[in-house]
N, C-alpha and C positions, 0 to 999 in steps of 0.2 A: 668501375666507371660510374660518374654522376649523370641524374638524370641531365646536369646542363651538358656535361661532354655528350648523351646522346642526343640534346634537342642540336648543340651545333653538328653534331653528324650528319644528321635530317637534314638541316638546314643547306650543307654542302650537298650532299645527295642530291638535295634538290635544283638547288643553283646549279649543277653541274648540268641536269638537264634543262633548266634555260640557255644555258652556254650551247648547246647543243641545237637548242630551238633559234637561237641567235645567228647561228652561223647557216644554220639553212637557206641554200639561196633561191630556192622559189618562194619565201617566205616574203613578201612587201615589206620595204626600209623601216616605217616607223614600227611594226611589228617585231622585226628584228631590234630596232632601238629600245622597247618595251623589256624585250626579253632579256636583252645586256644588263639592262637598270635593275632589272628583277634578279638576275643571278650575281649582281655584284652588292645589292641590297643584303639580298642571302647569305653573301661570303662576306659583307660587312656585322648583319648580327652572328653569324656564327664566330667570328674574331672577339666579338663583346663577350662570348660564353654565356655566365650567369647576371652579368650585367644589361645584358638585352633585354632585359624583361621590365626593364628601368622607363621606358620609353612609349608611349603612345605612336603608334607605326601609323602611316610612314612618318619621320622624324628627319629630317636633316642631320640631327646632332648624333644620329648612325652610324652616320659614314664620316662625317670628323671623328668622331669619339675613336672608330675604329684607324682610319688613317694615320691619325696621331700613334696609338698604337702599336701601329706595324709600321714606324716612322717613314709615312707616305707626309710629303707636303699638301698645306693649302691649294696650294696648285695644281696638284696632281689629281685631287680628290676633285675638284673644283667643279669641273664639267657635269659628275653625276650630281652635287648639288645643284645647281641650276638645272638641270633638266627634270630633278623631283620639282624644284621650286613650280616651274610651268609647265608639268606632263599633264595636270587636270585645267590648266586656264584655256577654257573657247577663245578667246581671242587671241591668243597666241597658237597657231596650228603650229603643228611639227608635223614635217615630211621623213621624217628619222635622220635628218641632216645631223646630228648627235654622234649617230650608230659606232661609228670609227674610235672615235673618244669610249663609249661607254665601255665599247668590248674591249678595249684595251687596257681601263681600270679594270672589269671585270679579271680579265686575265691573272694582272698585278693582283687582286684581291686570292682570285683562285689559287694561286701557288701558296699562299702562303698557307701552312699548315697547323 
């Protein structure tokens, strides 16, 4: 085993427990949407392998690079790019109005192995 097959280990391990934290439902929506983004970001560099380390985090080009990849479309991936794009813009609040989308790419992202 390379140490990138055990950084993407880590990496799922860890997403696995955002997924975890995502679904929690005394957790507040945008908290929950946080967590989805977080553990699908996770299962998007663990998909890059040794090519994740390519990247200034958080990167857009992630979760394409990864989608492409795991022949997810533009479309599919889409929703977690835009919500990286305005998760730190003050002027764009998020009420976790996302959360449905994100956990669903997360999902998609999780399976794959």
């Amino acid at each position: 085993m390379t140490v990138d097959d055990i950084k993407s280990q880590g990496r799922r391990a860890i997403a696995d427990s955002f997924m975890k934290d995502a679904q929690r439902e005394a957790t507040p929506w945008r908290s929950r949407a946080d967590f989805a983004f977080e553990a699908l970001y996770l299962y998007s560099l663990s998909a890059l392998g040794e090519q994740a380390v390519i990247y200034e985090h958080p990167d857009a080009r992630v979760l394409t690079s990864a989608a492409e990849k795991l022949d997810m479309t533009a479309e599919q991936i889409g929703p977690a790019v835009e919500y990286l794009e305005h998760r730190y813009d003050p002027a764009i609040p998020d009420n976790g109005s996302a959360y449905r989308e994100l956990l669903t790419i997360a999902k998609l992202l999780g399976a794959e192995k």
